[in-house]
C-alpha positions in Angstrom: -10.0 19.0 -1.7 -9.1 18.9 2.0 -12.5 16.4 2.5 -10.1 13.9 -0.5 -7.0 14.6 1.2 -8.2 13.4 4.7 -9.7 10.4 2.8 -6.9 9.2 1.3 -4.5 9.5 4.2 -4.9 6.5 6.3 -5.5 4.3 2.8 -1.8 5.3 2.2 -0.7 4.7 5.0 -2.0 1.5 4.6 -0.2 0.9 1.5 3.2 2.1 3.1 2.7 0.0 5.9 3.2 -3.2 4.5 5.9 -5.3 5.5 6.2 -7.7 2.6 7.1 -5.1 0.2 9.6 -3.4 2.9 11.6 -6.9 3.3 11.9 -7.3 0.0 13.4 -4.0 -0.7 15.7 -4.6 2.2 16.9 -8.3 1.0 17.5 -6.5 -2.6 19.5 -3.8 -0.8 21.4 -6.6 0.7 21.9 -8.3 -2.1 25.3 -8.5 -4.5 23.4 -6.1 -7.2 21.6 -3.8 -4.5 21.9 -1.0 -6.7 20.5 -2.0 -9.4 17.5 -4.2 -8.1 16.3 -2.0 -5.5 15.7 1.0 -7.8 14.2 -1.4 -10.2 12.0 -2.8 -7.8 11.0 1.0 -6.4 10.0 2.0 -10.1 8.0 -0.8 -10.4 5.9 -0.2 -6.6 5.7 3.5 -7.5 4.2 2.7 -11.4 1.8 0.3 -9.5 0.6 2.8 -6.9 -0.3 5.2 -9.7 -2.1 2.6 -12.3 -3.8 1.4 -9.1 -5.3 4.6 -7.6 -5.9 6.6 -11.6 -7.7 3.5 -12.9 -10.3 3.7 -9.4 -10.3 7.0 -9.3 -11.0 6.9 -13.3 -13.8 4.2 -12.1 -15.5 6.4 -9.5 -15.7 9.6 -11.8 -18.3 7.3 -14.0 -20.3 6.5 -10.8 -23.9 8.6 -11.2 -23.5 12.5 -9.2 -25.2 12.8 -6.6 -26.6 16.0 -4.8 -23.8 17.3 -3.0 -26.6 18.2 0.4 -27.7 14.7 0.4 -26.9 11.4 1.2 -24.4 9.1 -1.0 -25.9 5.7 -1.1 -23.4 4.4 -3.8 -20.4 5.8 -2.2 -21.7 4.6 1.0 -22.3 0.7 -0.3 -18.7 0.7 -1.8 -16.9 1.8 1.2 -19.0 -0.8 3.6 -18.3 -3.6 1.0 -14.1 -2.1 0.9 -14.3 -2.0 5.3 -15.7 -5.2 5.0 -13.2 -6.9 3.0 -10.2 -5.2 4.9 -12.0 -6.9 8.1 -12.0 -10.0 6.5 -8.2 -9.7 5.4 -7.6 -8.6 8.7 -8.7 -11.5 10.4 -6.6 -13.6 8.0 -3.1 -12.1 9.2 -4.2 -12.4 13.2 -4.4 -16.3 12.0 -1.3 -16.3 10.4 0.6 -14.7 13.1 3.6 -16.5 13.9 3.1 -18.6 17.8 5.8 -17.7 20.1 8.9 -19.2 19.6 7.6 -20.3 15.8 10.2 -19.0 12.8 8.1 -16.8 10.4 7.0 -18.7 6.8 8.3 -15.6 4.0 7.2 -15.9 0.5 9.3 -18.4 -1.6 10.2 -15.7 -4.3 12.1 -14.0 -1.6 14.7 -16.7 -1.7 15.7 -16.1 -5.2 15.8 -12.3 -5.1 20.0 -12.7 -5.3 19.5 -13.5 -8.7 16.8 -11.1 -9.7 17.6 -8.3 -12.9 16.7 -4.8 -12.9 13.5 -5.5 -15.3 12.7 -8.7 -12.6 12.7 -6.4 -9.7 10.3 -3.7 -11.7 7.9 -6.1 -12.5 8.1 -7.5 -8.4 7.7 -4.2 -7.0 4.4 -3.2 -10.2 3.0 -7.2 -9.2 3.0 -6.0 -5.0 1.8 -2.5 -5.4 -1.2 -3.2 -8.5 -2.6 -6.4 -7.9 -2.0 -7.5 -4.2 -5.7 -7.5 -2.9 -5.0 -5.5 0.0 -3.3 -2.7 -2.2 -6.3 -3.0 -4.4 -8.8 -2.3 -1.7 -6.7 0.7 -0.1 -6.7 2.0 -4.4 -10.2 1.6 -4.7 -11.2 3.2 -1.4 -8.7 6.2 -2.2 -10.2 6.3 -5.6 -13.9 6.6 -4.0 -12.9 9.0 -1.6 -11.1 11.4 -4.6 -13.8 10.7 -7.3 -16.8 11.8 -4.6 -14.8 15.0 -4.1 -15.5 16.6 -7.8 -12.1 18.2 -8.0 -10.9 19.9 -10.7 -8.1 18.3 -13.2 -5.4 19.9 -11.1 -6.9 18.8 -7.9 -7.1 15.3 -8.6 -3.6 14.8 -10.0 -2.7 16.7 -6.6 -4.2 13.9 -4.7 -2.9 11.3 -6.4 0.3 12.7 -5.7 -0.2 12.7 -2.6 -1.3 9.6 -2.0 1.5 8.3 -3.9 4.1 9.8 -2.4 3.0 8.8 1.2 2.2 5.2 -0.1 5.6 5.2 -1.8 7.6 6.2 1.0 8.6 3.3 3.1 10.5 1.4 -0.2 11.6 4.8 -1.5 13.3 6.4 1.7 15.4 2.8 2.3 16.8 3.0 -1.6 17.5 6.4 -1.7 19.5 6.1 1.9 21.2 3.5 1.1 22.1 5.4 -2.3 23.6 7.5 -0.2 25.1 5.8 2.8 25.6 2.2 2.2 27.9 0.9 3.6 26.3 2.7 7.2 23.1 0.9 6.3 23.9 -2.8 6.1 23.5 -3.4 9.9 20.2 -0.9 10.6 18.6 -2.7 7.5 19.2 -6.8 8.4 17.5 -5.5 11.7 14.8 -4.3 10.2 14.4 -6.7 8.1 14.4 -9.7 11.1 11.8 -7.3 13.0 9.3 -6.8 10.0 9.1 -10.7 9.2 8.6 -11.4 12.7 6.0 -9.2 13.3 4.5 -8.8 9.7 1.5 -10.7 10.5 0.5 -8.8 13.4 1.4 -6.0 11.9 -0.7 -6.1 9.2 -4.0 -7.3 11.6 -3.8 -4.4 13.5 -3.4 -2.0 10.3 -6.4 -3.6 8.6 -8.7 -3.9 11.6 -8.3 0.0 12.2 -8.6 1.0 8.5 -11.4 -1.2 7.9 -13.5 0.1 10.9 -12.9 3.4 9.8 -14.1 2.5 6.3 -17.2 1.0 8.0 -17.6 4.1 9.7 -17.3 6.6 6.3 -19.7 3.9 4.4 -22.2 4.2 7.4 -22.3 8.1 7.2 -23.2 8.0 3.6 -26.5 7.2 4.1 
């Protein structure tokens, strides 16, 4: 289990450290019906996270066993194709990185988030966590990593947690805080929020470069 645990880490990570996802939780928190969007919109990233990871992890428990001693050529070709791809998406952000001086482009949808509804927000927060490609890659690499292990039943629902919950955290901890404190929060958060879209790009090149070349490396040592 410890092997699956240490494999999933930096994937979650990943997943956590994603700026989009984190502005638009902030601009919902921001917004006239903060309360009820932004825990909309964390239900919806946390169901996301877990359909994402189960349905790999249900993928890579149909992959053939292999001998436990020996080398893993299947796992080994999926995580050099998964490295790969992060490289790729990596080398996309570095080019999308704002020049100096130059206003960062956000996504349209982020204009109209005033008006969103609770059931709006959900399906926002399910669409970024379960089918944003770079989401998908860190799922399918965490599902790899936990399907190679041969846990138990127990086990692997204790990963997944896991994963989760780390994955989770960056959209959860803002909502829950400013369930708490809001009206302490306002100022902290529209700083946060200026920072992440200024730097999302680069941000996001540096994550993927380091989590792809470790992915390269795990694929490598497969074989």
């Amino acid at each position: 289990m410890n092997g699956a645990i240490g494999g999933i880490l930096p994937l979650a990570l990943g997943v956590a450290i994603s700026p989009v996802p984190i502005i638009a939780a902030i601009l919902m928190l921001l917004s006239p019906k903060a309360r009820v969007t932004s825990v909309g919109f964390l239900l919806g990233w946390l169901v996301g996270i877990i359909v994402a990871v189960s349905v790999f992890t249900a993928l890579a428990a149909v992959l053939p066993e292999e001998d436990p001693g020996a080398s893993k050529p299947i796992q080994g070709v999926i995580q050099l194709v998964l490295g790969l791809l992060l490289l790729v998406l990596a080398v996309g952000q570095w080019r999308k990185r704002p020049k100096k001086g130059e206003e960062p482009v956000l996504p349209k949808w982020m204009q109209a988030i005033d008006k969103i509804s609770f059931f709006g927000a959900f399906g926002l927060g399910f669409l970024l966590s379960a089918l944003n490609p770079k989401n998908l890659i860190m799922a399918a690499g965490a599902g790899t990593a936990i399907g190679a292990a041969q846990l138990t039943g127990g086990g692997i629902v204790l990963v997944i947690a896991i994963y989760v919950v780390i994955a989770a955290s960056t959209v959860a901890i803002p909502v829950i805080a400013y369930l708490i404190a809001a009206d302490k929060l306002r100022g902290p958060l529209d700083a946060l929020r200026v920072w992440l879209a200024q730097e999302n790009a680069l941000i996001m090149a540096v994550l993927l470069l380091v989590i792809g070349v470790s992915m390269l490396g795990k694929g490598i040592g497969s074989f």
